[in-house]
C-alpha angles and dihedrals in degrees: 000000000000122000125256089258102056090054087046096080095099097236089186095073075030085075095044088050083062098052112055086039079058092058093037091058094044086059094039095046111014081064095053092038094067091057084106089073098057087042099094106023076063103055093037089051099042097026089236113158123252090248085049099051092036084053080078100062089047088046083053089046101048084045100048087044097057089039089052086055091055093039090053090063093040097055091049085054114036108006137268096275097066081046085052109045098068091043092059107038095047088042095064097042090063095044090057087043095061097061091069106044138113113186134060092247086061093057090049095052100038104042095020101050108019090038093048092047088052091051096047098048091061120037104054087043092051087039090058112033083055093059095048087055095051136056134221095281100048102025100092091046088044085052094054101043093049086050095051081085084069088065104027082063076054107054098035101041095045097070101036092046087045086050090043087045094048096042103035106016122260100272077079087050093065096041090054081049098051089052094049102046087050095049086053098057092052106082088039086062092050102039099024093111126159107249101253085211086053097098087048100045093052093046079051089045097051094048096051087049087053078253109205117202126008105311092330122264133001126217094273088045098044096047091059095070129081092244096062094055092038080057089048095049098048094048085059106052088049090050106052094041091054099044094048090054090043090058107038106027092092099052085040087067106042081049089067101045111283130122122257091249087055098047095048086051084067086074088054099049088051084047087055100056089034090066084049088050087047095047096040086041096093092033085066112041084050086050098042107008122243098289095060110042097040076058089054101048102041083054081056104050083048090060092053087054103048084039095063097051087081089043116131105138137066093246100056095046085052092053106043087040087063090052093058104046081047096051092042097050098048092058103052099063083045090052090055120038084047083071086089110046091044097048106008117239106283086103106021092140098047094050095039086052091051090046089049079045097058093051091052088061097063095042082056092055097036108064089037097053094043092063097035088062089044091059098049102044110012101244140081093222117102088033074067092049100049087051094052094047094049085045084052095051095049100047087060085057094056086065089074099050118119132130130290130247109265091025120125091239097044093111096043138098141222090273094043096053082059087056104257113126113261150178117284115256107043122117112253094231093050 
């Protein structure tokens, strides 16, 4: 049975607390996500070449990654609001920027830097805001649900920026970007609040998981143990491999032959099985642990790769295209609500931030080195290969993630990190 205070978080605003984390992702990521579709009208206009253009999407993810750190802390200190606000106003500036520029500087700092501080500002604040207001039971399925705005940008945005790109250029398609980012940050500033349970319920959280210190680690602590660097290695892998595939895949199959409507559908057909990865996310970490299921879904995201490397009709982009928005969907939440269990909730932001960070590392590698291999031999496919490979090698590693000593969870098991009482001794990501 849980505690007062850990039904006393309020889960009713909790959903509204989803909710606008869930618009306000759709604006901040839906609008980055469609950078795939520019990809190729740029390099063809300014005769850049794909790694340069591509360079952007690494300069917005380095970016995003250190500004997620900061607004971690700043999220733990002052609320995810004041995280929020710089994020969204410089976001859609250069946004709006961008639709007037004309050298390749213009595109790094406007999309890399304004795109990525939009980004940042609003993933690890949503993130988190979402996790005070959930506990153990509900958190992961709160998390997923809050991140299917993620996918829902995606597959809404892809084919109304393609149709705006095709009809009016693509200098139309970043100012209805700019506009849109900006509106879906609005109801997040005026509803984004603390839970005022929130100090209670994780006393109460700690206790029920034989808690030992005050909340568990903090960032320095944490950042000494092998799981945090097993979750920061991990990130990374499913990072690079996903954002190389975001920002190339387009190009990739009208490469091989199909038109530029069917290969922006691709993004709707991942969307599509993203939004099944979200929704089946907390199902199965309540059915296998974290552990398990962030293994299983990083193996998966490696299949897609070193599926795609074959690809040469519309079908089976679509297809493997749905397995790895499914695959990488269903990780993230996991990443992220497994922040708990593994280090305890003193320093929930600032993890959380670093484990945004690492991801962002290797979002910053993949679409660089994606185009970097195509202009030097023609072909995507070893870029795929290399990605596998690195997914491969990261879902191994899973195998050995389990909770630290001196962390809260250090004494619990699969099922007890999903807040159902268990025996002593077990890790809490099992």
């Amino acid at each position: 049975m849980q505690t007062p205070a850990l039904t006393g978080r309020r889960p009713s605003y909790g959903w509204v607390i989803v909710t606008v984390s869930f618009i306000l992702l759709v604006g901040s990521f839906g609008t980055q996500l469609c950078f795939g579709l520019f990809l190729k009208p740029l390099a063809e206009e300014f005769g850049w070449s794909r790694a340069a253009v591509s360079g952007g999407m690494s300069l917005l993810m380095a970016v995003s990654g250190l500004a997620g750190i900061f607004m971690g802390k700043a999220t733990d200190k002052w609320g995810a609001r004041a995280a929020i606000a710089p994020g969204l106003v410089l976001g859609a500036i250069g946004y709006l920027l961008l639709s007037r520029m004309n050298h390749l500087w213009e595109f790094y700092v406007c999309f890399g830097i304004g795109g990525g501080l939009l980004a940042g500002c609003s993933y690890t604040p949503a993130v988190t805001i979402v996790s005070d207001w959930f506990g153990p039971r509900q958190r992961t399925l709160a998390i997923g649900i809050a991140l299917l705005g993620v996918i829902a940008g995606q597959m809404i945005l892809s084919p109304v920026i393609s149709g705006v790109i095709e009809a009016d250029g693509w200098r139309t398609g970043w100012w209805v970007l700019a506009i849109v980012g900006f509106v879906c940050g609005l109801p997040a500033l005026a509803l984004a609040r603390k839970n005022p349970d929130g100090e209670a319920a994780l006393a109460a959280e700690r206790h029920q998981a034989g808690g030992a210190g005050p909340g568990g680690l903090t960032a320095a602590e944490s950042a000494h143990t092998l799981a945090f660097w097993i979750l920061m290695a991990s990130g990374a892998a499913i990072g690079m491999g996903f954002y190389a595939f975001n920002a190339h895949i387009v190009s990739y199959a009208t490469d091989v032959g199909l038109t530029a409507e069917k290969a922006a559908l691709i993004f709707t057909v991942s969307s599509v099985g993203g939004a099944l990865g979200s929704v089946l996310a907390g199902a199965t970490t309540h059915r296998l642990g974290h552990r398990w299921s962030l293994l299983l879904f990083t193996a998966l995201n490696a299949v897609a790769m070193f599926l795609f490397i074959p690809a040469a009709s519309a079908w089976v982009f679509y297809l493997f295209g749905a397995v790895l928005g499914f695959a990488f969907s269903g990780a993230v939440p996991v990443r992220m609500a497994v922040v708990p269990p593994l280090f305890g909730t003193r320093a929930v932001g600032a993890i959380i931030g670093l484990a945004s960070a690492s991801f962002s590392m290797g979002a910053i590698a993949g679409p660089f080195l994606a185009g970097y291999i195509f202009d030097s031999t023609g072909s995507y496919d070893l870029a795929f290969m290399i990605f596998g490979i690195l997914l491969v090698l990261g879902a191994a590693w899973l195998y050995f993630l389990k909770a630290p000593k001196g962390a809260p969870g250090y004494h619990q098991s699969a099922e007890a990190a999903d807040g159902t009482p268990a025996a002593a001794g077990g890790p809490a990501a099992d």
